[in-house]
C-alpha positions in Angstrom: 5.3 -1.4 -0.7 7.0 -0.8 -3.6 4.5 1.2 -5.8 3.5 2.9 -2.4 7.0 4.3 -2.9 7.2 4.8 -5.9 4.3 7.0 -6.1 5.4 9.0 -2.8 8.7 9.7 -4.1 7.8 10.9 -7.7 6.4 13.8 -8.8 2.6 13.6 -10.0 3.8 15.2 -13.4 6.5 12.3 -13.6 3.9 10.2 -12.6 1.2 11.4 -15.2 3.4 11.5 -18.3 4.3 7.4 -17.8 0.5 6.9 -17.2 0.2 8.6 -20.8 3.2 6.8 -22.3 1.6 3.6 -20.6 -1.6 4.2 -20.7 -2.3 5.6 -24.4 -3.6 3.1 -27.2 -0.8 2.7 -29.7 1.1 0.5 -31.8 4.4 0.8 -29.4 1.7 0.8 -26.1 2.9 -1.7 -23.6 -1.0 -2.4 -23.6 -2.5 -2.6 -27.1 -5.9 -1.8 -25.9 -5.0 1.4 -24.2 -6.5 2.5 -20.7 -6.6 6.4 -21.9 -8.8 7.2 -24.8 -7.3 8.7 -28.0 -8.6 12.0 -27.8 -8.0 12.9 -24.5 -10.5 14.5 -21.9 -14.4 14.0 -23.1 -17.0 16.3 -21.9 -19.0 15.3 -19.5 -22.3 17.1 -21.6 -21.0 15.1 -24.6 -20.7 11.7 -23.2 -20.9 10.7 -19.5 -19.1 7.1 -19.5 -16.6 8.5 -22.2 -16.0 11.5 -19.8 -15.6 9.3 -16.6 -13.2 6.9 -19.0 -11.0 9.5 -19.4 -10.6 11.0 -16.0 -9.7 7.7 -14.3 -6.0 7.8 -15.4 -6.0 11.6 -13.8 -8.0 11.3 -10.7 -5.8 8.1 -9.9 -2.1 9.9 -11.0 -4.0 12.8 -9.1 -4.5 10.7 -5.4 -1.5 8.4 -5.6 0.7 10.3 -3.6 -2.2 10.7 -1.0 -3.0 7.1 -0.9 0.5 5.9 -0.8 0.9 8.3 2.6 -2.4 6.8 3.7 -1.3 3.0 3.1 2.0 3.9 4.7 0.5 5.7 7.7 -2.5 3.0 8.0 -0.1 0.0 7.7 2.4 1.4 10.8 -1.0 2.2 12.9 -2.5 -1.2 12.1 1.0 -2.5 13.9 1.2 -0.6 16.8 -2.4 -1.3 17.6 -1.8 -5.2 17.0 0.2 -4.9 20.4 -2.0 -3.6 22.4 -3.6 -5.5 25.6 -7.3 -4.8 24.3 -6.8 -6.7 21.0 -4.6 -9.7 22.8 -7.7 -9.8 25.1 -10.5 -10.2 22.1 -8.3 -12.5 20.3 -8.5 -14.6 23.6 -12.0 -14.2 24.1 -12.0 -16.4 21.0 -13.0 -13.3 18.2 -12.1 -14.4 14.8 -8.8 -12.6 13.4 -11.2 -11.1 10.6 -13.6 -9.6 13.8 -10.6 -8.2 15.8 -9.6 -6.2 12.9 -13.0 -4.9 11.7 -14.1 -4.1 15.8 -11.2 -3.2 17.4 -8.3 -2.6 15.3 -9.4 -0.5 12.4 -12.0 2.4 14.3 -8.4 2.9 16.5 -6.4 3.0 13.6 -8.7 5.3 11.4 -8.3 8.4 13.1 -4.7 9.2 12.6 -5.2 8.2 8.7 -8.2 10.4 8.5 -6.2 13.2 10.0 -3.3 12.9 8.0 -5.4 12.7 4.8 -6.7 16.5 6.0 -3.7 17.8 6.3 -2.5 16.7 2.7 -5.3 18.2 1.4 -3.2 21.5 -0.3 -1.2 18.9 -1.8 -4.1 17.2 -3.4 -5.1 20.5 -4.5 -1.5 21.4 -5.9 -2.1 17.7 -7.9 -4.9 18.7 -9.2 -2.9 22.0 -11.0 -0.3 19.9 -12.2 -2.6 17.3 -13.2 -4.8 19.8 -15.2 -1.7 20.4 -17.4 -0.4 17.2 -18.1 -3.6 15.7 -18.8 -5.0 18.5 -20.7 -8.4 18.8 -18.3 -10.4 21.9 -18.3 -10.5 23.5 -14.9 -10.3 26.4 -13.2 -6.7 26.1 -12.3 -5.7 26.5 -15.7 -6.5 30.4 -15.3 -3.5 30.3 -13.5 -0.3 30.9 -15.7 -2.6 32.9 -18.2 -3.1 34.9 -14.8 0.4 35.1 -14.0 1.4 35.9 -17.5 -1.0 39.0 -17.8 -0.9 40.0 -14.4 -4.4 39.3 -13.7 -3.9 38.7 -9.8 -7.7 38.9 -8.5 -8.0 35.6 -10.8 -5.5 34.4 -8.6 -6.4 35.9 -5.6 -9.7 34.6 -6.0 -8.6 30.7 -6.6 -6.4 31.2 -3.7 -9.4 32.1 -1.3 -11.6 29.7 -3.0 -8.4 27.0 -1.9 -7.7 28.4 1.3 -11.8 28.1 2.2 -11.6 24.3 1.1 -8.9 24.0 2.8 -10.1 25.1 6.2 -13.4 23.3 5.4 -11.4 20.0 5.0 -10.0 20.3 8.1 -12.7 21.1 9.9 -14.4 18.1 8.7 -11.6 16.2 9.5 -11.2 17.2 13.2 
């Protein structure tokens, strides 16, 4: 619950610079060993596994907000569903509690989770920005304040179609 809040109510930038300050091998590291790699974001051409080690750290700083709505949303479904006169009936049927929840309880309680993850979708997407500058990654919306600085608005008009049309294709997944 706690780190459900924590990363709902902080920023992802907050939340990206303690992943580095925890994260990061050093001598004053919390963890000696270091879950970030010295050097910061690998090439995927120069070394897959060094590439995928370091974009964990981002892709999770990156979805925490997501996942903490998620747990949240998935937790209060899970007990309003509990109530209901169909689950009382295959608990008494004699269903294991294990059985109620994978038949019955979760494919009600997915739906409203799925949707909610679609409609947080420009928020991932506004994540990702912020995480490609905290973290240093190479990607396309890192054209954006060079864009904004020079005035180069069809970049950003592009980026914001490109969005928009991933957007609208997430949701239509999604319904």
């Amino acid at each position: 619950q706690l780190a459900a809040l924590l990363a709902l109510c902080a920023p992802v930038y907050v939340l990206g610079m303690a992943s580095i300050l925890l994260f990061k091998p050093g001598i004053d590291a919390p963890f000696p060993f270091g879950i970030l790699p010295y050097h910061g974001y690998v090439p995927l051409t120069e070394n897959p596994l060094k590439w995928l080690h370091s974009l964990v750290v981002p892709w999770v700083v990156a979805g925490a907000p997501l996942a903490a709505v998620c747990l949240r949303m998935t937790r209060a479904s899970i007990a309003e569903i509990r109530g209901e006169d169909f689950i009382r009936t295959a608990t008494a049927k004699g269903l294991s509690p294990t059985a109620v929840t994978a038949r019955h309880v979760v494919p009600v309680a997915l739906p409203p989770v799925v949707s909610l993850a679609g409609a947080y979708t420009p928020l991932l997407i506004g994540n990702v920005i912020l995480i490609e500058k905290v973290f240093d990654v190479p990607g396309v919306y890192q054209l954006i304040p060079t864009a904004l600085d020079v005035g180069n608005y069809p970049i950003i008009q592009g980026l914001v179609i490109v969005t928009a049309v991933f957007v609208v294709i997430v949701n239509g997944l999604v319904d």
